[in-house]
C-alpha positions, -999 to 999 in steps of 0.1 A, spaced: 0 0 0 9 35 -4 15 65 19 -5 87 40 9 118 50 6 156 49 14 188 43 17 221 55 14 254 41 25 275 68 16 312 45 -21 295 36 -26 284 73 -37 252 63 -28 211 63 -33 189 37 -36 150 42 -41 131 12 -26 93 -1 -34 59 0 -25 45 31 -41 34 69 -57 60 90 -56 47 125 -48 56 159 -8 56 154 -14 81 127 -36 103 141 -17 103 172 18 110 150 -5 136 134 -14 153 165 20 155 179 35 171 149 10 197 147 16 204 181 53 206 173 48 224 143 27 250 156 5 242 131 -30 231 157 -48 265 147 -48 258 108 -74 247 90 -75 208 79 -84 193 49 -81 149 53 -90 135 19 -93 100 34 -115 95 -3 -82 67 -8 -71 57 27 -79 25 44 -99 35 78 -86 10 107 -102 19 139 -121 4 168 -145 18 188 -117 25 217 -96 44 185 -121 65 182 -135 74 215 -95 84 221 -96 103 189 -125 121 200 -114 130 232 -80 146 221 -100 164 196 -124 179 221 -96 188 246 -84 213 215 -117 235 213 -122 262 183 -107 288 197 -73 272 195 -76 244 167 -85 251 132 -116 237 108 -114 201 101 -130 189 64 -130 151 58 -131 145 28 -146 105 15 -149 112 -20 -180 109 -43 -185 77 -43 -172 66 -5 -170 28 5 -196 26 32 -166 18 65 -150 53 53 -189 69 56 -194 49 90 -159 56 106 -163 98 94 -194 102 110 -195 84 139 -161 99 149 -180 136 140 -206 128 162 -180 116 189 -164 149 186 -198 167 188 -204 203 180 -167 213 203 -151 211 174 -159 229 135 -158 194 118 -174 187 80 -178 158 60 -177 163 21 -179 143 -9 -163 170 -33 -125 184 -25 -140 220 -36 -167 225 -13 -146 211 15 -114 238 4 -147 266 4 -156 257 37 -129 258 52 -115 289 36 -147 304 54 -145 291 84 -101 305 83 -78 294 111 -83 296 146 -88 331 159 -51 348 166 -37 329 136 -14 355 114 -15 353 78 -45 356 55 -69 328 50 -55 304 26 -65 308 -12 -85 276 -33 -50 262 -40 -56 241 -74 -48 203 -61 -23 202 -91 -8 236 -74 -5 213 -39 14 178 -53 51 175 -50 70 145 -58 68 128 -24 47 94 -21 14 106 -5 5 138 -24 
């Protein structure tokens, strides 16, 4: 299988995660810390998961949630999940019930097209206190680079 990763685009105030790989705990949790390290928490978050494998259990996501929650919106950015179009039903199941974990703490939205996602979120901007402007509908050609997972 491929990669998961991300990105970040510091002067857009936003994260990219796209690829084909396994979204579970470890990742998230590796996600997490390097947001925190990055100073990157406050920007908004596009997850394309439309071509990752969703592995979590119940426990995964109640953890998920939590940590989520403990960030509220005044200090952590947007988050749109992307599934794609046509989503496998797991990817549908896993997104919402991990949205509905979260609860209305967080700004979380699930999309089935990358545009409305990148609109919403551009709305929505970084977390209050965040310099820079909010970020501009990069063209997903404009985001690829030639590491495995974009």
């Amino acid at each position: 299988m491929g990669t998961l990763g991300w990105k970040i685009y510091r002067p857009a105030g936003l994260v990219v995660v796209r690829g084909v790989g396994v979204f579970d705990l470890s990742f998230a949790t590796a996600f997490r810390e390097t947001m925190r390290a990055e100073g990157a928490v406050g920007y908004c978050k596009l997850f394309d998961l439309s071509r990752a494998d969703i592995q979590l259990s119940s426990d995964d996501l109640n953890i998920m949630a939590a940590s989520t929650r403990l960030t509220g919106p005044t200090i952590a950015g947007p988050i749109a999940i992307l599934v794609g179009r046509t989503p496998p039903p797991l990817l549908v199941d896993m997104a919402v019930l991990l949205k509905h974990r979260i609860g209305d703490r967080r700004r979380l939205r699930l999309f089935t097209d990358e545009t409305d996602a990148r609109e919403w979120l551009a709305s929505e901007g970084p977390a209050p206190g965040l310099a820079g402007e909010p970020f501009p509908l990069l063209s997903r050609a404009a985001e690829n680079d030639s590491r495995p997972g974009y």
